[in-house]
C-alpha positions in Angstrom: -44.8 -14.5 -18.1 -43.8 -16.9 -20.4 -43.1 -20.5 -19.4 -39.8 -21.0 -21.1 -38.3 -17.6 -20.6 -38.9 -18.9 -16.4 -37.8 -22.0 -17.1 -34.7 -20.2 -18.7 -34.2 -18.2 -16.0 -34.3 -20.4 -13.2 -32.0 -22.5 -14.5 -29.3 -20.0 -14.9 -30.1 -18.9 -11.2 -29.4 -22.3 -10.3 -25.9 -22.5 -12.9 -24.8 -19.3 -10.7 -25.7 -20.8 -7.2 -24.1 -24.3 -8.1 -20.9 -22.6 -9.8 -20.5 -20.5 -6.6 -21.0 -23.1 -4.3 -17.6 -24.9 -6.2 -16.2 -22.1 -6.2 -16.4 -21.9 -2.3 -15.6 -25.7 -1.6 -12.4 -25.3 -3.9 -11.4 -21.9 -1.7 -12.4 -24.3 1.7 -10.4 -26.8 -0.1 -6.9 -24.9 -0.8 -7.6 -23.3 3.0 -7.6 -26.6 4.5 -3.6 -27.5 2.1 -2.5 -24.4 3.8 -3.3 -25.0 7.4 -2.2 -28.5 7.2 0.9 -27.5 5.8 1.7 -24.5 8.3 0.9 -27.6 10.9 3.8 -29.3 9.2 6.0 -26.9 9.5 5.8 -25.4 12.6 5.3 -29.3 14.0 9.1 -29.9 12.0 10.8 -27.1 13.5 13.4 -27.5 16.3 12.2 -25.5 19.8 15.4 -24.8 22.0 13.6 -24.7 25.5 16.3 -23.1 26.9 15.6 -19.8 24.7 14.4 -16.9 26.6 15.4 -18.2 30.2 18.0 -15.8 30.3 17.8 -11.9 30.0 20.9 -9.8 29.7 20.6 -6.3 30.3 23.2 -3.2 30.5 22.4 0.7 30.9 
């Protein structure tokens, strides 16, 4: 085998692992925005703890 067609071609196998690997931190990245957020919100929203003490039921 030639040396610069291997040389070629494990550099692009390498372009492909490093460009998925960014890929995957960026997707980690925007995961980790989302959760924090939901946090945020649910952690912001009023909890009656009287809701649900009470159940009213006619047959």
């Amino acid at each position: 085998m030639d040396i610069g067609l291997l040389s070629m071609s494990m550099n692009q196998c390498k372009l492909q692992q490093d460009v998925g690997i960014a890929l995957m931190k960026m997707a980690m990245n925007k995961g980790k925005e989302t959760a924090s957020g939901m946090t945020e919100m649910l952690e912001g929203m009023a909890v009656d703890p009287n809701l649900g003490q009470n159940f009213d039921s006619r047959a």
